[in-house]
C-alpha positions as CSV (number, residue, x, y, z in Angstrom):
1,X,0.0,0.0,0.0
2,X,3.0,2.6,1.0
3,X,4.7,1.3,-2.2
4,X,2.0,2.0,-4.4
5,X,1.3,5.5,-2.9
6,X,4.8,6.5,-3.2
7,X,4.9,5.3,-7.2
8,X,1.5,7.5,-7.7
9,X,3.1,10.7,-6.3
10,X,6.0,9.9,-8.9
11,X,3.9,9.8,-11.2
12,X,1.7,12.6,-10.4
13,X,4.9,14.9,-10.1
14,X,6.1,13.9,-13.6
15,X,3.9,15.2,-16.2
16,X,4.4,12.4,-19.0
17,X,3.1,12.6,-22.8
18,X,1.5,9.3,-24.0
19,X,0.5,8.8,-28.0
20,X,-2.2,6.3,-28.8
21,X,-3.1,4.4,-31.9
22,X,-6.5,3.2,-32.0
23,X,-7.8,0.7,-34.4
24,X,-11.4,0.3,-34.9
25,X,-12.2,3.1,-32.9
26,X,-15.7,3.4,-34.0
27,X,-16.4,-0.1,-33.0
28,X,-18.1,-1.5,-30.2
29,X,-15.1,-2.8,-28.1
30,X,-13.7,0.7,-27.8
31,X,-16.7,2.3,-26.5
32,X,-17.3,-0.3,-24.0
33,X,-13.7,-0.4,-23.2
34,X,-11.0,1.8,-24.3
35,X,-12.4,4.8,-24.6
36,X,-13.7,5.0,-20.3
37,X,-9.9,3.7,-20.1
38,X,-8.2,6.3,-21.5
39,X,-11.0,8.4,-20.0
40,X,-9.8,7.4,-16.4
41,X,-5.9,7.4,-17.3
42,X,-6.1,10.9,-18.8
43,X,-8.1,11.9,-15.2
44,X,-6.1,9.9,-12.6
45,X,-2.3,10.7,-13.9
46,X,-2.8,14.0,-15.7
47,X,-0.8,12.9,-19.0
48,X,-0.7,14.9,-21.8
49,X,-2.2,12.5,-24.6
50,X,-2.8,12.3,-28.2
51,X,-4.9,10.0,-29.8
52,X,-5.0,9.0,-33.3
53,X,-8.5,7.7,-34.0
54,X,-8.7,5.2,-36.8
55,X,-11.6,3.2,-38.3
56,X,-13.3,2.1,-41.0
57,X,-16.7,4.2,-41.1
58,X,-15.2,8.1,-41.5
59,X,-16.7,10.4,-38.6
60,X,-16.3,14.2,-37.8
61,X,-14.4,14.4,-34.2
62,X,-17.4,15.5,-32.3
63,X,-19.6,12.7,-33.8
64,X,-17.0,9.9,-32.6
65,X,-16.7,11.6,-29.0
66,X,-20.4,11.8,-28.4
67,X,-20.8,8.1,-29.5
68,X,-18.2,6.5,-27.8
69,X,-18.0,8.3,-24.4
70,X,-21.5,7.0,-23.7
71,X,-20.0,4.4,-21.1
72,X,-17.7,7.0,-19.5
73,X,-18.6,8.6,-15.8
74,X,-19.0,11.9,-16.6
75,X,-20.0,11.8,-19.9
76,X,-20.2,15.8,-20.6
77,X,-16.6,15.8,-19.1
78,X,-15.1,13.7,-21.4
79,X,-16.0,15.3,-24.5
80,X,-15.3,18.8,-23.4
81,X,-12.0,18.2,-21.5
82,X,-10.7,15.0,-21.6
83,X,-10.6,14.7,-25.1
84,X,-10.8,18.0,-26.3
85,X,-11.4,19.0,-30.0
């Protein structure tokens, strides 16, 4: 437990860039699964992150963000900050 508070203040005091690649990001795994992951990575260890989107159906930005951050928390807060435009 001391361990694993001591690696999170590490952590928290580094602010770390992360680059994703996302296959099939339109599909149904991703909205059930990656997207409220990212979602809570972005949240718990302030990283700065960029996420390429790919998939096969093409979608605006905002259209991707309001279909797949249906199974995050806070909804509204992940299209407007977490994964801002």
């Amino acid at each position: 437990m001391e361990r694993e508070r001591k690696r999170q203040k590490i952590v928290k005091k580094k602010k770390s860039s992360l680059s994703f690649v996302l296959f099939g990001s339109t599909g149904d795994l991703s909205r059930k699964k990656l997207f409220p992951a990212l979602a809570n990575l972005i949240e718990r260890f302030e990283a700065n992150v960029t996420i390429y989107a790919l998939g096969r159906k093409p979608m605006e930005v905002s259209k991707l963000l309001e279909k797949q951050c249906v199974n995050v928390k806070d909804k509204e807060k992940c299209e407007r900050e977490l994964f801002p435009r």
